[in-house]
Each structure stands twice: as structure tokens, then as C-alpha cells.
Backbone atoms as SQL, in Angstrom:
CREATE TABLE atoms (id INTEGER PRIMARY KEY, chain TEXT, resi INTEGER, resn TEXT, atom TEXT, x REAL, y REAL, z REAL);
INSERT INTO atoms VALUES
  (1, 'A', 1, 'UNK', 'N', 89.248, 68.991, -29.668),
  (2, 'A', 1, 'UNK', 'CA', 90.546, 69.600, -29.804),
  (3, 'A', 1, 'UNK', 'C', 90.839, 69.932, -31.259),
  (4, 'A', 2, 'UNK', 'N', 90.407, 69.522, -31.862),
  (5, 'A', 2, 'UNK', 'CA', 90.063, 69.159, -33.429),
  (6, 'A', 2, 'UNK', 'C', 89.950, 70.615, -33.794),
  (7, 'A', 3, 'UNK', 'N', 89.065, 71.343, -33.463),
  (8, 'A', 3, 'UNK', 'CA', 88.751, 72.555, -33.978),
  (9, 'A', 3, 'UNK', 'C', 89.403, 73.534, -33.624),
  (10, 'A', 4, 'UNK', 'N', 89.920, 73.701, -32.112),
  (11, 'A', 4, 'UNK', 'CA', 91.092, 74.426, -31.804),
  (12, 'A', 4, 'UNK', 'C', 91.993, 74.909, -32.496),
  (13, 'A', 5, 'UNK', 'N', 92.989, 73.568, -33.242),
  (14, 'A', 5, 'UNK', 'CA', 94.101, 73.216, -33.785),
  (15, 'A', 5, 'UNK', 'C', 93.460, 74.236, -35.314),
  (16, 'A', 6, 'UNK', 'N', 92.632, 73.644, -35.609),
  (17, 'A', 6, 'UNK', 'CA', 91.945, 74.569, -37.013),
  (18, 'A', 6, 'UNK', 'C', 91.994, 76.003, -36.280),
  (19, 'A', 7, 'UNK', 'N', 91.278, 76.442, -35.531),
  (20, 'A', 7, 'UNK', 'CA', 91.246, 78.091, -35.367),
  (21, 'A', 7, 'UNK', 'C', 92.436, 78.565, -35.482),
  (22, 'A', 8, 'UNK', 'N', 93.498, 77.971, -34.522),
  (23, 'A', 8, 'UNK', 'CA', 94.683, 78.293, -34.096),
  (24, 'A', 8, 'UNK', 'C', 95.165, 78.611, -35.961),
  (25, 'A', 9, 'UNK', 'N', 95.288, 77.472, -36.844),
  (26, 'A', 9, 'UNK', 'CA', 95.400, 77.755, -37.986),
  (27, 'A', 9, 'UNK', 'C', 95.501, 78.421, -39.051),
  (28, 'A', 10, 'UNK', 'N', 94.393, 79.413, -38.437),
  (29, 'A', 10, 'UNK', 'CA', 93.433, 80.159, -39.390),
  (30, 'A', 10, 'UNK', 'C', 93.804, 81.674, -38.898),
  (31, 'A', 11, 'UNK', 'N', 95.049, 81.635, -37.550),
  (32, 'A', 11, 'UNK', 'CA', 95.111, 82.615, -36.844),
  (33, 'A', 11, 'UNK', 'C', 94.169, 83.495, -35.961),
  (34, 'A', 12, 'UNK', 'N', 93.629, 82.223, -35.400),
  (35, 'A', 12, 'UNK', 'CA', 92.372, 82.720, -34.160),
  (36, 'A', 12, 'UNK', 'C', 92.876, 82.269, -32.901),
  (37, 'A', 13, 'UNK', 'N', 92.586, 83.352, -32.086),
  (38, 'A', 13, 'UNK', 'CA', 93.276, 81.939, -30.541),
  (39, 'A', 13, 'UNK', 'C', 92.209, 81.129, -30.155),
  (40, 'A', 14, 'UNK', 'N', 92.770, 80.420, -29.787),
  (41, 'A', 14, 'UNK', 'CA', 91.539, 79.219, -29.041),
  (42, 'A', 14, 'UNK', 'C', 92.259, 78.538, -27.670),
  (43, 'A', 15, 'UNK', 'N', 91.166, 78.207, -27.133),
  (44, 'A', 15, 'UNK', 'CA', 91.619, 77.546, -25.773),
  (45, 'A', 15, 'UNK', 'C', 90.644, 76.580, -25.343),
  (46, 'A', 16, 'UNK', 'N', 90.970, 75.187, -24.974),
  (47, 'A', 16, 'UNK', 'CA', 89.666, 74.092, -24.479),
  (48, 'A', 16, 'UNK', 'C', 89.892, 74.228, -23.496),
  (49, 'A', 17, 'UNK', 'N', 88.821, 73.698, -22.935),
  (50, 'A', 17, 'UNK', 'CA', 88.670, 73.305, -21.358),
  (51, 'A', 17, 'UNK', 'C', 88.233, 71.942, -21.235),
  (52, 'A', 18, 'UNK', 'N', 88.826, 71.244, -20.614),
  (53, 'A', 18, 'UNK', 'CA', 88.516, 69.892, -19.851),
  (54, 'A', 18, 'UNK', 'C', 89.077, 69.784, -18.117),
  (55, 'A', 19, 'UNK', 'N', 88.047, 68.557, -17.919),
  (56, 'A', 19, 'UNK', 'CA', 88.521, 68.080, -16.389),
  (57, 'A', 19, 'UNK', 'C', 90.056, 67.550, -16.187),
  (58, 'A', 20, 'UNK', 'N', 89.953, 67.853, -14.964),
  (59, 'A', 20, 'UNK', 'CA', 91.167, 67.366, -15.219),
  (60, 'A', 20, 'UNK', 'C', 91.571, 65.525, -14.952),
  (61, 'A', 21, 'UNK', 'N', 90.602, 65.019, -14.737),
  (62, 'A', 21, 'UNK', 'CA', 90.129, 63.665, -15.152),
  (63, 'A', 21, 'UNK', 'C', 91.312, 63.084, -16.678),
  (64, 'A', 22, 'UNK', 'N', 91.208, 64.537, -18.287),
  (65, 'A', 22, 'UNK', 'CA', 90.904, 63.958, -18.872),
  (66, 'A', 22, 'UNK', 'C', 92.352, 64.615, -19.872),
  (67, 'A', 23, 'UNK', 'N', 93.614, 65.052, -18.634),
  (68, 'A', 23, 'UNK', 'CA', 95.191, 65.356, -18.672),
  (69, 'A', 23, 'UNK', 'C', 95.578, 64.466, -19.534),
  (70, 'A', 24, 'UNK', 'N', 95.361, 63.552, -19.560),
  (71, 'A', 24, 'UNK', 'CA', 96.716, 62.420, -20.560),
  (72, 'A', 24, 'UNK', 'C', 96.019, 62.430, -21.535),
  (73, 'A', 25, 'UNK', 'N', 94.653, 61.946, -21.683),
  (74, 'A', 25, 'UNK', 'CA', 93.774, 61.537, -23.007),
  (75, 'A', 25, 'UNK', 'C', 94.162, 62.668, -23.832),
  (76, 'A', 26, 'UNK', 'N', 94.149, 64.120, -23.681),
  (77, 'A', 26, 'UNK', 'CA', 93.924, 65.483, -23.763),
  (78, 'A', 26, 'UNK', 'C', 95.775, 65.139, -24.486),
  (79, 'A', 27, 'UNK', 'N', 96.833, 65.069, -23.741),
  (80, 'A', 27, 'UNK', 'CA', 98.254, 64.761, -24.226),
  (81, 'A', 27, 'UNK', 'C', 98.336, 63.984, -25.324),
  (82, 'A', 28, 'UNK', 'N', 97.744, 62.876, -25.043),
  (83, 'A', 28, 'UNK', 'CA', 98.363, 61.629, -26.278),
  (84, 'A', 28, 'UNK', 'C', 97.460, 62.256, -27.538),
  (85, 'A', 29, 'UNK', 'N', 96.448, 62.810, -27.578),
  (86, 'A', 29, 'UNK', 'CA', 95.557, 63.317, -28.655),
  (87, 'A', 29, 'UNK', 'C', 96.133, 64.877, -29.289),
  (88, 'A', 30, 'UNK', 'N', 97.023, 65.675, -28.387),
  (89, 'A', 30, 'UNK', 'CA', 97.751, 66.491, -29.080),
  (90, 'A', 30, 'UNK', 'C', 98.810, 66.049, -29.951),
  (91, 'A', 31, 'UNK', 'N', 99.480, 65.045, -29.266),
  (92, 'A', 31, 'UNK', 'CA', 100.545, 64.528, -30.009),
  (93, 'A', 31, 'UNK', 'C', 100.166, 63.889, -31.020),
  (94, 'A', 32, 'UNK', 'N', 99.197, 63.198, -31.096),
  (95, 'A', 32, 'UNK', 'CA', 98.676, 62.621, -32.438),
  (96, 'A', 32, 'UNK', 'C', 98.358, 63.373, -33.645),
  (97, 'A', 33, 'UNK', 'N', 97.783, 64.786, -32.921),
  (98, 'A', 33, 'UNK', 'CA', 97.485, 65.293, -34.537),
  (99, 'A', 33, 'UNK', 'C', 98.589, 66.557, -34.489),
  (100, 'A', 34, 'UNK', 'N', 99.572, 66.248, -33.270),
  (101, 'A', 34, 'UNK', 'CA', 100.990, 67.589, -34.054),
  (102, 'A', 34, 'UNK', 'C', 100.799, 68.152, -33.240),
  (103, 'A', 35, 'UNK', 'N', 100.275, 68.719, -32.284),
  (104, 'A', 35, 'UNK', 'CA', 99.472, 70.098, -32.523),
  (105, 'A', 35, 'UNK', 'C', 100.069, 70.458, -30.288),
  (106, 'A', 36, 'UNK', 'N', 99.638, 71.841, -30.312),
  (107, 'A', 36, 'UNK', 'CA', 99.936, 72.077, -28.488),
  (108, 'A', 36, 'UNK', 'C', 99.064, 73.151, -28.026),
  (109, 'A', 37, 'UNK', 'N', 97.989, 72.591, -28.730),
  (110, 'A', 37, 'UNK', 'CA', 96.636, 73.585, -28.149),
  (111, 'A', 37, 'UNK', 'C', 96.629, 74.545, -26.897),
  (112, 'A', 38, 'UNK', 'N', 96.221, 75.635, -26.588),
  (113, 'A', 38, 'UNK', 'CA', 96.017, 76.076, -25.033),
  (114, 'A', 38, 'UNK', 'C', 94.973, 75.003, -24.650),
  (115, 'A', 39, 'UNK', 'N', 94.969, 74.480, -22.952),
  (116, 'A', 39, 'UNK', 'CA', 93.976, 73.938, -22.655),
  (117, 'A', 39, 'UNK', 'C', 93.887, 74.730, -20.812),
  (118, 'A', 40, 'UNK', 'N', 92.815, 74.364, -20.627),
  (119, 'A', 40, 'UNK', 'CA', 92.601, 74.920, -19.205),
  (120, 'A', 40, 'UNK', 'C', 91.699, 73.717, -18.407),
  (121, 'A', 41, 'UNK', 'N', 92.246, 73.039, -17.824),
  (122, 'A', 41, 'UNK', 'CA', 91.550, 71.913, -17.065),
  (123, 'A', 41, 'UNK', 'C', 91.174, 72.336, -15.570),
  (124, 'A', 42, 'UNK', 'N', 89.851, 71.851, -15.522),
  (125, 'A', 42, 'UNK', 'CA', 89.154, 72.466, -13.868),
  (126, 'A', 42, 'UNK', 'C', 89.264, 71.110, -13.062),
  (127, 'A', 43, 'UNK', 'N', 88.787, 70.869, -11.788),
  (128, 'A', 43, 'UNK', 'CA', 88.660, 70.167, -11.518),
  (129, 'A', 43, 'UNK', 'C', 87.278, 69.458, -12.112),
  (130, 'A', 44, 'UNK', 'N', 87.453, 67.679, -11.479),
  (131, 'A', 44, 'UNK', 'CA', 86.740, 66.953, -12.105),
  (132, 'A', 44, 'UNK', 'C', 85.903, 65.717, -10.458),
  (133, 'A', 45, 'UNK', 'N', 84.979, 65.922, -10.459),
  (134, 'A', 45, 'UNK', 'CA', 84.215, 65.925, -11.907),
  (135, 'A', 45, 'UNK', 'C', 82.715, 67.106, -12.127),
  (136, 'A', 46, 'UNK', 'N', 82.449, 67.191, -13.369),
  (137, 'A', 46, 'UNK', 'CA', 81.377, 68.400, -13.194),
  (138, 'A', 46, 'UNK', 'C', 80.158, 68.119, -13.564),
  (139, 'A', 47, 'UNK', 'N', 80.267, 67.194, -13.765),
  (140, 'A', 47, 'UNK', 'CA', 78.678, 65.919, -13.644),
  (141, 'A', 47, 'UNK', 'C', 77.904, 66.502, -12.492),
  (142, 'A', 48, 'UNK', 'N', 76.826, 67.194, -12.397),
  (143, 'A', 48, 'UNK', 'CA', 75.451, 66.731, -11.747),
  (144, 'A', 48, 'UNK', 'C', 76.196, 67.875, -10.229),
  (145, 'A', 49, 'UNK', 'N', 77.268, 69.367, -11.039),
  (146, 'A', 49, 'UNK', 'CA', 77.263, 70.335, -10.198),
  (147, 'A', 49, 'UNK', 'C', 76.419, 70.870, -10.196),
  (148, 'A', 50, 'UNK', 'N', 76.075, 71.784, -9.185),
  (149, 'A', 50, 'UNK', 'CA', 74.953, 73.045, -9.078),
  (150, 'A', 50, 'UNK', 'C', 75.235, 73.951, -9.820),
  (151, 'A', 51, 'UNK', 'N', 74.454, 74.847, -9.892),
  (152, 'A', 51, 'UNK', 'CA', 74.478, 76.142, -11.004),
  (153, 'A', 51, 'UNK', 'C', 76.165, 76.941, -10.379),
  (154, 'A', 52, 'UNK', 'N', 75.957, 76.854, -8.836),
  (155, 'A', 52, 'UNK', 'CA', 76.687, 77.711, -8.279),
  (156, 'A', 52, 'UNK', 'C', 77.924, 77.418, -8.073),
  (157, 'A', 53, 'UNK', 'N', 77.909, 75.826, -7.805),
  (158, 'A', 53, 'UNK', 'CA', 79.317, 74.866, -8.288),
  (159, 'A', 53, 'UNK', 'C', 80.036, 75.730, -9.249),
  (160, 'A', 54, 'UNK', 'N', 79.039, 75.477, -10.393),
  (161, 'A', 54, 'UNK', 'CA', 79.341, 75.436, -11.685),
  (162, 'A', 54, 'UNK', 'C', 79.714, 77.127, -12.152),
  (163, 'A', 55, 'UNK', 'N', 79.346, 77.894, -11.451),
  (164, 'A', 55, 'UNK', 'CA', 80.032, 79.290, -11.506),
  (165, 'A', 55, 'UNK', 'C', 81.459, 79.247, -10.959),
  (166, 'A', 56, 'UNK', 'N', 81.518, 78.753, -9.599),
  (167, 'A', 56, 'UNK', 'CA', 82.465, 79.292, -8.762),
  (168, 'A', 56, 'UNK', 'C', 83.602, 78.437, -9.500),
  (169, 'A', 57, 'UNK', 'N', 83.415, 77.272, -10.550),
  (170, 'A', 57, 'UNK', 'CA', 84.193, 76.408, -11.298),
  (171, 'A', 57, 'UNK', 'C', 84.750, 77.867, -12.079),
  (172, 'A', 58, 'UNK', 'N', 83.942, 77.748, -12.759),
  (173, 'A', 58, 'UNK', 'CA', 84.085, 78.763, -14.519),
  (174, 'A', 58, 'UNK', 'C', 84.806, 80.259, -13.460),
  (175, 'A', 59, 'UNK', 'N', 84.497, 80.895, -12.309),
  (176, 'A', 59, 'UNK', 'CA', 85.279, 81.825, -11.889),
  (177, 'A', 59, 'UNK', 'C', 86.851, 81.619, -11.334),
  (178, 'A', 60, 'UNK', 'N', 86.886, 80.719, -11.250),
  (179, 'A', 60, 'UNK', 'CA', 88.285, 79.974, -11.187),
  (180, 'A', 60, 'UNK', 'C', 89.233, 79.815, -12.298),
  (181, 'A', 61, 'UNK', 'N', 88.639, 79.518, -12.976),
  (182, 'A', 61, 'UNK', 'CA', 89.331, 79.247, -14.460),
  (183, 'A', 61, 'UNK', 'C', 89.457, 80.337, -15.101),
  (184, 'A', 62, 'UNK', 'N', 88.215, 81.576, -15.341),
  (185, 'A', 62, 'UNK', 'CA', 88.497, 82.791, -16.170),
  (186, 'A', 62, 'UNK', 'C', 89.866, 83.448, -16.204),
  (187, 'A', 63, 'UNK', 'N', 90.902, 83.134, -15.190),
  (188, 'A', 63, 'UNK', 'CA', 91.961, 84.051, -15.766),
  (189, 'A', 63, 'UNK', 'C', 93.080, 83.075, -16.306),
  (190, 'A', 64, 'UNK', 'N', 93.008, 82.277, -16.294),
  (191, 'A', 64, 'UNK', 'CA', 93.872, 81.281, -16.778),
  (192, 'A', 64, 'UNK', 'C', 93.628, 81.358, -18.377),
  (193, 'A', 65, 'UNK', 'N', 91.564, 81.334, -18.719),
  (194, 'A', 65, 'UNK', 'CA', 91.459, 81.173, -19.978),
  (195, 'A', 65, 'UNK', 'C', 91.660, 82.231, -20.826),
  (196, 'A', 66, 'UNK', 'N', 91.590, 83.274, -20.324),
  (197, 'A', 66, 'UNK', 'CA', 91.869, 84.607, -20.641),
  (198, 'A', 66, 'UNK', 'C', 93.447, 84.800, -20.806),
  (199, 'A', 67, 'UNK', 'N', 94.140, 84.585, -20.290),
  (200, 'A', 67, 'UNK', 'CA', 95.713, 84.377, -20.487),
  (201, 'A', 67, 'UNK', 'C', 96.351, 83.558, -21.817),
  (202, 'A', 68, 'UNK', 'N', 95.174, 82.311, -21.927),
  (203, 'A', 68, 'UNK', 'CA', 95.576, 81.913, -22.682),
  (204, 'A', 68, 'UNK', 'C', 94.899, 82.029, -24.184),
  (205, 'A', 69, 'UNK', 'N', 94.319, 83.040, -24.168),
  (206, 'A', 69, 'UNK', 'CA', 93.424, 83.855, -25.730),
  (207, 'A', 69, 'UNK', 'C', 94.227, 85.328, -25.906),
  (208, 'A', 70, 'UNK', 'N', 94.759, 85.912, -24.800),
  (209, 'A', 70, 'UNK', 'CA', 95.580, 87.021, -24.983),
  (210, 'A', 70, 'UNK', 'C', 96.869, 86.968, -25.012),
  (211, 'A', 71, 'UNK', 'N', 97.435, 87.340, -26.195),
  (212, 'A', 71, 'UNK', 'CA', 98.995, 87.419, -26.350),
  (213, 'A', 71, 'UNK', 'C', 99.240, 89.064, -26.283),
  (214, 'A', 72, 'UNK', 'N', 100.189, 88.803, -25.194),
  (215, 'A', 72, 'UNK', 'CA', 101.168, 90.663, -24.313),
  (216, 'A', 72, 'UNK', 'C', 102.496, 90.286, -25.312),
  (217, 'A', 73, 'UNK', 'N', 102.768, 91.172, -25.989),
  (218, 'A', 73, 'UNK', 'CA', 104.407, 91.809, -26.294),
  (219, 'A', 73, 'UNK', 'C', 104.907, 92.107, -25.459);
């Protein structure tokens, strides 16, 4: 999240992704360093998915992460 908070900084968008396993850890660690990163959490867990799992994961998520790298006026 660390580096996010830097891009965001530097005036880059950024967005993490985590499980959603990992909601609070992901909270108490924004609040610690200030900060309200975009994040996009998939389901969990993604340990030891298939390739195709692991697409139909990441095709799920693309518009969420995309929403949250594009800023509309």
C-alpha cells in the first residue's frame, strides 16, 4: 500500500488489489500511514486457482479497477 500512497503523491493514480480476506488489515494500515488509497478486493482465497479461475477473477474486477485509475469531470 506503501507505494500507492507514493504514486498517488507524485500525481499518478494507483489502485491495489487484495482478497477480500484482507478488508480490515488493508483499513487499519491506511489509517496508519494517513492515507485512502483506491483498493479493489476480489474474492478470497486465490491460492492454488486455475489459470481460468484466475481470469474469470481479474474479469470481474477490471471495471471496478479501471474506475478507480480514471477520473470523469
Amino acid at each position: 500500500m506503501h507505494d500507492i500512497v507514493d504514486l498517488e503523491a507524485r500525481g499518478i493514480p494507483g489502485v491495489y488489489v487484495a482478497t477480500s480476506e484482507f478488508e480490515d488489515g488493508a483499513a487499519r494500515q491506511a489509517e496508519a500511514l494517513g492515507a485512502d488509497p483506491a483498493v479493489v478486493f476480489v474474492e478470497h482465497p486465490i491460492q492454488d486457482r486455475t489459470d481460468e479461475e484466475m481470469q474469470s477473477i481479474a474479469d470481474r474486477a477490471a471495471d471496478a479497477l479501471i474506475s478507480a485509475l480514471v477520473v470523469t469531470s
